[in-house]
LOVO-310762 format. One line per field, with one value per residue (C-alpha): residue number from 1; residue in one letter; x, y, z. Coordinates in nm, 2 decimals. Each point is the difference from the previous one (the first is absolute). Layout:
BEGIN
i	c(NUM | ...)
aa	c(A | ...)
c1	c(X | ...)
c2	c(Y | ...)
c3	c(Z | ...)
//
This chain:
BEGIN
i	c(1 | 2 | 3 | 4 | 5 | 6 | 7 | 8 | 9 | 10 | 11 | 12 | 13 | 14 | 15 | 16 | 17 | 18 | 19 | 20 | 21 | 22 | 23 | 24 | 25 | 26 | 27 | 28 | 29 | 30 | 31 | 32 | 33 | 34 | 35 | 36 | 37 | 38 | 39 | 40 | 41 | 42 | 43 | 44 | 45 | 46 | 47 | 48 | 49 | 50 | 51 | 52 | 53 | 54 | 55 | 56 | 57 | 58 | 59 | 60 | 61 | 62 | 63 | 64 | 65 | 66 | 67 | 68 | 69 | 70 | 71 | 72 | 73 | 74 | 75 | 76 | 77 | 78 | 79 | 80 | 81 | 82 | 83 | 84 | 85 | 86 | 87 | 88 | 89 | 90 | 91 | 92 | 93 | 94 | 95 | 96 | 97 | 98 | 99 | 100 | 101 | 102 | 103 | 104 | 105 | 106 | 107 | 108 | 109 | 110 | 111 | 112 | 113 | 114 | 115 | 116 | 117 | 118 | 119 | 120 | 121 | 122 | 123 | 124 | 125 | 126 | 127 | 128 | 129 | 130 | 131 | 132 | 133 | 134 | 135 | 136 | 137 | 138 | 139 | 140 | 141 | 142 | 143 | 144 | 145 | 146 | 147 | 148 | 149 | 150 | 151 | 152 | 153 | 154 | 155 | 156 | 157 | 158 | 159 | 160 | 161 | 162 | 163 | 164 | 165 | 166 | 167 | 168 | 169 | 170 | 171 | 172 | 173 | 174 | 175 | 176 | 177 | 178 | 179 | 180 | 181 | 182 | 183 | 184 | 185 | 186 | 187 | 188 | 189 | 190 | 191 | 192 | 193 | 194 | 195 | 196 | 197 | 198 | 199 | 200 | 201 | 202 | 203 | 204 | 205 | 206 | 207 | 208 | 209 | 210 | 211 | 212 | 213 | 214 | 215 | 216 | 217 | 218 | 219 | 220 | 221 | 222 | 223 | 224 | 225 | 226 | 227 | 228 | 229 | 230 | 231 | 232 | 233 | 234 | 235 | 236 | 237 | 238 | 239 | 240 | 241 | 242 | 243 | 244 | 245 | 246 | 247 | 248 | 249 | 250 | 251 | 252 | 253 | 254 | 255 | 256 | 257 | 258 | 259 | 260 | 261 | 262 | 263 | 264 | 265 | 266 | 267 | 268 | 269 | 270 | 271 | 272 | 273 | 274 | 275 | 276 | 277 | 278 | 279 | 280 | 281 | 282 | 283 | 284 | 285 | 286 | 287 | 288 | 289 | 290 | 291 | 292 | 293 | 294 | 295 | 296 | 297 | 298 | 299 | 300 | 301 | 302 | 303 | 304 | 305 | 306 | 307 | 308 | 309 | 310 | 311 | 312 | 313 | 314 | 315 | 316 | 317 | 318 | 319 | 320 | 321 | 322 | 323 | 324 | 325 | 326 | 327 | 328 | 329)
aa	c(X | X | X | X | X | X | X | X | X | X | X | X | X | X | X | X | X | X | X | X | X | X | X | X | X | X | X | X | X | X | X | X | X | X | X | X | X | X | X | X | X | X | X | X | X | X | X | X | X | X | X | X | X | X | X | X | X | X | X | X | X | X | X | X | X | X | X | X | X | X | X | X | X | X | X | X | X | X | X | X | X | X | X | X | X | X | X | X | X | X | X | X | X | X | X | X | X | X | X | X | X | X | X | X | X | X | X | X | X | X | X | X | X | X | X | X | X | X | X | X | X | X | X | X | X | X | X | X | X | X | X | X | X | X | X | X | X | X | X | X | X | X | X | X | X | X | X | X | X | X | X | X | X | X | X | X | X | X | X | X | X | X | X | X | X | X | X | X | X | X | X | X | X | X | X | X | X | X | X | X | X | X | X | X | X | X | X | X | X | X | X | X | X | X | X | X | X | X | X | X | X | X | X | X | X | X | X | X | X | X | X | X | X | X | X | X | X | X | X | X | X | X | X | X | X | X | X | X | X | X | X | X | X | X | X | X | X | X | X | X | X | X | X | X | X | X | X | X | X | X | X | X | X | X | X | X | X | X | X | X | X | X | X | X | X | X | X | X | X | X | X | X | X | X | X | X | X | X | X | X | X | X | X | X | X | X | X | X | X | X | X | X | X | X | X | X | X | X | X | X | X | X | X | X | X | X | X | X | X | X | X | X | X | X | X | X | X | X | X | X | X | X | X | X | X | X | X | X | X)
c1	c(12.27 | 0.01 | -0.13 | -0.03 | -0.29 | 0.17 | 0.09 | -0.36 | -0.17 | 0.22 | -0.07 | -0.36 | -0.02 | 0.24 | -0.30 | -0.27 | 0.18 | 0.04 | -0.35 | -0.16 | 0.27 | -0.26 | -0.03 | 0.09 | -0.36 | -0.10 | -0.37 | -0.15 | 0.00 | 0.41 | -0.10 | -0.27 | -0.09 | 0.16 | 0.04 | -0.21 | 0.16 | 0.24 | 0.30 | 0.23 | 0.28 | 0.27 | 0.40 | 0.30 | -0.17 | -0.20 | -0.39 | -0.03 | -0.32 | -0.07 | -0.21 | -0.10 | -0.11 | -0.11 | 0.28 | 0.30 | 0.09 | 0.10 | 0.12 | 0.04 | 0.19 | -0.03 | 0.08 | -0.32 | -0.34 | -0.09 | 0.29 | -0.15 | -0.18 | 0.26 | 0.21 | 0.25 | -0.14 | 0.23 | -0.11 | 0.15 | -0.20 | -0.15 | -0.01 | -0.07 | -0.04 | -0.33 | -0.12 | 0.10 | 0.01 | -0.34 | -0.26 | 0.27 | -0.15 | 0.03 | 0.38 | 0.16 | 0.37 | 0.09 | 0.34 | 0.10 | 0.32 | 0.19 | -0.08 | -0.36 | -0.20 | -0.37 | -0.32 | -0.21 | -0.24 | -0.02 | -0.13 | -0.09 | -0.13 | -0.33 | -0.16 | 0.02 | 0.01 | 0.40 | 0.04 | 0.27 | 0.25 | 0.33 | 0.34 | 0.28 | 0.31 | 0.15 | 0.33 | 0.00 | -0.19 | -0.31 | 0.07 | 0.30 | -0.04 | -0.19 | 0.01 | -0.33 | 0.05 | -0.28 | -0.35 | -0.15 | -0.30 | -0.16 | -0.38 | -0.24 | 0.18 | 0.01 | 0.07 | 0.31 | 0.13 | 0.25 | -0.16 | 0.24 | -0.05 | 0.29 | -0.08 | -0.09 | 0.24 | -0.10 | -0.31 | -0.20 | -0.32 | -0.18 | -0.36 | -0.07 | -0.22 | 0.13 | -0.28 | -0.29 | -0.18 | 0.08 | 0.29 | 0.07 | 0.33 | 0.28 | 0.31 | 0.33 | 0.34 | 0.26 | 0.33 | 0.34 | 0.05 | -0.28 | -0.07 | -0.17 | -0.30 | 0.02 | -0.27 | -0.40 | -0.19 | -0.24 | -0.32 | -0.06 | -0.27 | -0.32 | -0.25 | -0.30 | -0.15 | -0.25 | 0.20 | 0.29 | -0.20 | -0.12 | 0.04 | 0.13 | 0.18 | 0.37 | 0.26 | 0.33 | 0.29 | 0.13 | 0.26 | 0.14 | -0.04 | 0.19 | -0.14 | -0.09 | 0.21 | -0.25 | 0.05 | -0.30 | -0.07 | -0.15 | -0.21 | -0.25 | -0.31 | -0.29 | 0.09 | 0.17 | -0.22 | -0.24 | 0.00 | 0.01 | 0.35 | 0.11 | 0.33 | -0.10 | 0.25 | 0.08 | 0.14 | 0.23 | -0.01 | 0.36 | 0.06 | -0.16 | 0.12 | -0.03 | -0.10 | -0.35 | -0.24 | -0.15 | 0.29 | -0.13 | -0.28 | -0.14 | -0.16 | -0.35 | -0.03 | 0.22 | 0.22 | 0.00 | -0.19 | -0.08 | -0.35 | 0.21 | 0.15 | -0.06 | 0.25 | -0.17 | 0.16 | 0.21 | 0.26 | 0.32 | 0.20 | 0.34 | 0.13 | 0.30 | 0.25 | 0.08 | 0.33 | 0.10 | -0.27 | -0.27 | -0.29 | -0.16 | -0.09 | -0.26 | 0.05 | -0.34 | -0.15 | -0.33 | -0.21 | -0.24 | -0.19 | -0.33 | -0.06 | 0.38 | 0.28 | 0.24 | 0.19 | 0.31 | -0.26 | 0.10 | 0.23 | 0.24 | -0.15 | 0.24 | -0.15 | 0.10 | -0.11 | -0.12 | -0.15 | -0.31 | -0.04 | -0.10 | 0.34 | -0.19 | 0.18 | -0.17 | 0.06 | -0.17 | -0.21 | 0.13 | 0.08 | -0.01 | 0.21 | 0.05 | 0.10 | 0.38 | 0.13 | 0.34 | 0.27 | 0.05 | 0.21)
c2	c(5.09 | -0.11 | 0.26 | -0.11 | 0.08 | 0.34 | 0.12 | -0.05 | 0.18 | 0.30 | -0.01 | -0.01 | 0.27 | 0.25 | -0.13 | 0.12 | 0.32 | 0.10 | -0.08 | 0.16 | 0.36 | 0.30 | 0.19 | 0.38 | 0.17 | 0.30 | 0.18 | 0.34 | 0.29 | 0.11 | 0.35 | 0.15 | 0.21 | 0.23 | -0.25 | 0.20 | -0.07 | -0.25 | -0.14 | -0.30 | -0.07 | -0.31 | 0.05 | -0.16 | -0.21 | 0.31 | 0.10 | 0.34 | 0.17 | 0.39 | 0.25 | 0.35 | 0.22 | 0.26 | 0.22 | -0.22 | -0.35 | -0.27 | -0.37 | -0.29 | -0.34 | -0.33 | -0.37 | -0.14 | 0.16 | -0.05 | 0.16 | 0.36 | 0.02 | 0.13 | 0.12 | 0.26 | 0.34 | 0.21 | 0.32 | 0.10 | 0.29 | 0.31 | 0.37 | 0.33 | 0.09 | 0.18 | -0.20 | -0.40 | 0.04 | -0.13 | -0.25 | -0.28 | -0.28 | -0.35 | -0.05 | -0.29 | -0.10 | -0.18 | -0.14 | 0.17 | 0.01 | -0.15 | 0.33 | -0.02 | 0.28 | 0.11 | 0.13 | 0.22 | 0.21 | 0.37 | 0.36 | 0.28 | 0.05 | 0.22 | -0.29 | -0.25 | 0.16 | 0.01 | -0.39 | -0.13 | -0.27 | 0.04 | -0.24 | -0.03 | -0.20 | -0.22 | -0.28 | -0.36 | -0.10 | 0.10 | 0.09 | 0.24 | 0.41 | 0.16 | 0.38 | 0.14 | 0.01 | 0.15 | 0.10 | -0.26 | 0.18 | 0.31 | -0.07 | -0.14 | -0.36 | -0.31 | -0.29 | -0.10 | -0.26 | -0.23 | -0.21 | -0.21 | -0.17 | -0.17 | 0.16 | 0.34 | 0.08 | 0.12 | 0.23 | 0.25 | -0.10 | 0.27 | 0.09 | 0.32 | 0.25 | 0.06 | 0.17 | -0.22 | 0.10 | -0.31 | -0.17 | -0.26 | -0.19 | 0.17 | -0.17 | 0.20 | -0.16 | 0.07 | 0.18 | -0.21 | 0.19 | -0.10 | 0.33 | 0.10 | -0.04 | 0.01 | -0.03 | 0.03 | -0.12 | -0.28 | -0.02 | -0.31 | -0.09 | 0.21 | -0.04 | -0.07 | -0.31 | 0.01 | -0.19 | 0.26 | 0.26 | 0.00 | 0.33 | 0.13 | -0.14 | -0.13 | -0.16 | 0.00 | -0.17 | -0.22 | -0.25 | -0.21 | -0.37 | -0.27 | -0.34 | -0.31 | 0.14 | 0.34 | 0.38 | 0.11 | 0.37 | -0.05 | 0.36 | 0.09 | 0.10 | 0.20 | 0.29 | -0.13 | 0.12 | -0.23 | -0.40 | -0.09 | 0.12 | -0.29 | -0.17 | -0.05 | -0.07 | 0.09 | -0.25 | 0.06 | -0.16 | -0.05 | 0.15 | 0.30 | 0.34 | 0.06 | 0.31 | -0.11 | -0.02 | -0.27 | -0.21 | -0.02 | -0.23 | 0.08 | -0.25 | -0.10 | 0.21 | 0.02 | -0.32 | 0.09 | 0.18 | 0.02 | -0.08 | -0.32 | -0.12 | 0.39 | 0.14 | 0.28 | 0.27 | -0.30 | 0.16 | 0.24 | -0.31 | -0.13 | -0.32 | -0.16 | -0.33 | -0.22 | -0.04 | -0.31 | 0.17 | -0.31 | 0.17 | 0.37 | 0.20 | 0.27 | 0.32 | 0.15 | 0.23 | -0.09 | 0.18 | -0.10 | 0.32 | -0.17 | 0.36 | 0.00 | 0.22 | 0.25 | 0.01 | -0.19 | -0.21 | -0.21 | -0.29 | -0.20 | -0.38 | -0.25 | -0.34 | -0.20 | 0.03 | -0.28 | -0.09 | -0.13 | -0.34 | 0.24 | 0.17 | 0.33 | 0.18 | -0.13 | 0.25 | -0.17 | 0.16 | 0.17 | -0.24 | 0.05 | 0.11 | -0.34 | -0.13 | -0.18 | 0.04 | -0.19 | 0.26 | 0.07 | -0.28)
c3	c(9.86 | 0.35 | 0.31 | 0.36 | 0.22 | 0.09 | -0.33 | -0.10 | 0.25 | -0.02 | -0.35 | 0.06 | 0.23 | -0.25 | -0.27 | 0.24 | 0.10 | -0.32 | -0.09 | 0.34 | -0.03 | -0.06 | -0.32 | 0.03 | -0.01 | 0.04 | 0.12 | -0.15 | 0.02 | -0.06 | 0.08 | 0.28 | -0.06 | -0.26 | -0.27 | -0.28 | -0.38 | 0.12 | -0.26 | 0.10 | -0.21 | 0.04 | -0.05 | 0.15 | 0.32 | 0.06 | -0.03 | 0.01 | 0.05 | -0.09 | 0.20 | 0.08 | 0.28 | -0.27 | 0.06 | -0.10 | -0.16 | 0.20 | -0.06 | 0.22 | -0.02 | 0.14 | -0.08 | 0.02 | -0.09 | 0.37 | 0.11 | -0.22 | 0.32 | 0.24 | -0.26 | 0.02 | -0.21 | -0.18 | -0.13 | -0.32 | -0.10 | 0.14 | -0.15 | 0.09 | -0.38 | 0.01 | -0.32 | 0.12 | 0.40 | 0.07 | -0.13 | -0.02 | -0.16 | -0.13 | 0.00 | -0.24 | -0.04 | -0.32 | -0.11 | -0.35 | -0.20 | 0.34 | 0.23 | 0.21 | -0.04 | 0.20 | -0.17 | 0.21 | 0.02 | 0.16 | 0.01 | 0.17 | 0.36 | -0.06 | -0.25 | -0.22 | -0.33 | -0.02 | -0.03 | -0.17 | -0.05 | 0.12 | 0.00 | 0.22 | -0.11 | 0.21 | -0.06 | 0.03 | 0.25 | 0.09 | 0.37 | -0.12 | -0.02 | -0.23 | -0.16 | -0.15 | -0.38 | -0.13 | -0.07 | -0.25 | -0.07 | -0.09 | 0.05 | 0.27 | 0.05 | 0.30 | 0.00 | -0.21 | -0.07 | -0.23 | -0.26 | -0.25 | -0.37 | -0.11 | -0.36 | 0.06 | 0.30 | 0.35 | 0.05 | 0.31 | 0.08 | 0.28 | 0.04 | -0.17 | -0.11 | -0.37 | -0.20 | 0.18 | 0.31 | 0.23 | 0.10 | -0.26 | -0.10 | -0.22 | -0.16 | -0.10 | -0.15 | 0.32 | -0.14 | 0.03 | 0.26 | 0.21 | 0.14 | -0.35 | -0.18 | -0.36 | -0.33 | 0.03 | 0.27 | -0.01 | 0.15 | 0.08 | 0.25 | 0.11 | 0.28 | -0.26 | 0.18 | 0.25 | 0.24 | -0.02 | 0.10 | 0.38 | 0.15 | -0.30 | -0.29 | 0.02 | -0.14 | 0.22 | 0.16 | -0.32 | 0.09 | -0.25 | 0.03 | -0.21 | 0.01 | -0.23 | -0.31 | 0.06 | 0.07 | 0.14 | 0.23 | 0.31 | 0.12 | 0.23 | -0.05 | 0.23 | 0.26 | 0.22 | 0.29 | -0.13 | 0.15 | -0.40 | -0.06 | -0.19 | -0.19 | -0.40 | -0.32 | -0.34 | -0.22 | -0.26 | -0.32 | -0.05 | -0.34 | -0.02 | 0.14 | 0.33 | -0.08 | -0.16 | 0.18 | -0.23 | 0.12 | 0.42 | 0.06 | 0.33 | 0.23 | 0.02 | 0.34 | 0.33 | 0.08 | 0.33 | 0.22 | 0.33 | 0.23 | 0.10 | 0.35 | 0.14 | -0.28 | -0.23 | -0.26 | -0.08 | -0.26 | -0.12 | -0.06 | -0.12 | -0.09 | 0.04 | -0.06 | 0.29 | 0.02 | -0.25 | -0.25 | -0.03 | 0.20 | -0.04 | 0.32 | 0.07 | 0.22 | 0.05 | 0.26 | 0.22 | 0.25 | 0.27 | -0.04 | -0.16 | -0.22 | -0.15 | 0.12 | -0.18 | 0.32 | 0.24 | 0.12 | -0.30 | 0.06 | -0.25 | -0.09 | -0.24 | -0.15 | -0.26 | -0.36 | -0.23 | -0.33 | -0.05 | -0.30 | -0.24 | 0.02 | 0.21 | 0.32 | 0.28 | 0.32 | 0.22 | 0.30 | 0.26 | 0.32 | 0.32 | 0.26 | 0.15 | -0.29 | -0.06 | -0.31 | -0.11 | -0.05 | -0.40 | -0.09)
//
């Protein structure tokens, strides 16, 4: 094919545009402060990020993970009902059955000892209305969240405190409805290791990741106004019921923690898809507070996930500020 001089320089320069165009990146943190038990999820050109000011629920969309940062905020819960108006925590939307529904967590105002997980039901979309459905439990319970096996149906994990003295990890089948629970509960995950056990022993915040042909749990572990507050995992065998606790392997310690680029209490995660599905994302929360903090000054970090040789969940360490990541792809 023939090209004069012109036609080969213009080609050369749209070759060398193409090449030289930036990649969409973003920087951490999404959200300073106030980013404490953060949950991105991906639907329709949309990331969607959930939050709380510990008095309501309250969601945020954007195309871009960068663009979570100025978000618009939508609140789409608050209550004056005496026993779920305060102590908002740990919000999650999940797609079930073609209608989006949020897992929270919320109790009284005088203390903590009315926790328990609530659902609102919502249509569509994620960013349409939702109406509170119910109360989902009837003892001391954070933390929910969705957790499916392709066999056994779609279950509740939530930290609880269900005939043991510390927070540990329960399981419970979720009714068709998705506002019920339904059968025995399963305990599956204590804080028995020494390295779950700083400040005081706990297992919270599971989040359910899918990756390499695996269901694993990620939790946290340690009080979380301790620097060690940390991400760990419990792998599930595949064919034995969820339910059995012989059927979770947990991990050989945390899988992330903090102590690294001026990020500590590095944990309450979720994961997510990017959008054509091929790479795995983490939502975690940080502090710079070198003792650990319980409190806003928490901020919302996302990195990629990956897998070690061996197959293994690598989470990687937490980067710094400065930092580009490529947007999820």
């Amino acid at each position: 094919m023939f090209f004069t001089t012109r036609k080969l320089i213009t080609a050369f320069l749209g070759a060398t545009s193409c090449l030289l165009s930036p990649v969409a990146a973003f920087t951490n943190s999404i959200r300073n402060p106030g980013g404490s038990d953060p949950q991105i999820v991906y639907s329709d050109g949309y990331y969607y990020l959930m939050s709380t000011t510990w008095s309501n629920v309250q969601i945020a969309r954007a195309t871009s993970i960068e663009g979570l940062k100025t978000a618009e905020r939508k609140t789409i819960y608050s209550s004056s009902e005496a026993s779920r108006c305060c102590n908002v925590w740990a919000p999650e939307v999940h797609l079930l059955g073609g209608a989006w529904y949020v897992y929270f967590s919320a109790g009284n105002g005088d203390n903590l000892d009315g926790q328990n997980l609530h659902v609102l039901k919502g249509g569509a979309s994620p960013w349409d209305d939702y109406t509170y459905a119910t109360q989902l439990t009837n003892e001391w319970s954070i933390d929910g969240t969705i957790v499916q096996f392709s066999e056994w149906g779609n279950y509740v994990a939530w930290s609880c405190l269900h005939d043991v003295q510390y927070q540990s990890i329960c399981l419970q089948k979720l009714g068709d409805d998705n506002t019920s629970l339904q059968g025995a509960i399963g305990l599956i995950s204590q804080p028995t290791n020494a390295w779950e056990q700083s400040g005081t022993p706990v297992n919270e915040g599971p989040a359910a990741l899918y990756i390499g042909g695996k269901t694993y749990i990620g939790y946290s572990a340690n009080y979380c106004w301790t620097p060690d507050y940390c991400i760990a995992t419990l792998e599930w065998d595949g064919t034995t019921d969820p339910l059995d606790v012989a059927a979770w392997t947990k991990s050989d310690g945390c899988l992330m923690k903090g102590g690294v680029n001026g990020h500590y209490g590095t944990g309450h995660n979720a994961f997510f898809k990017s959008p054509d599905g091929s790479q795995t994302w983490n939502v975690y929360h940080a502090t710079s507070n070198s003792a650990g903090a319980c409190n806003d000054s928490r901020y919302t970090m996302v990195q990629i996930v990956t897998t070690n040789t061996d197959g293994t969940v690598n989470l990687g360490t937490p980067v710094p500020f400065s930092f580009d990541s490529a947007e999820p792809l």
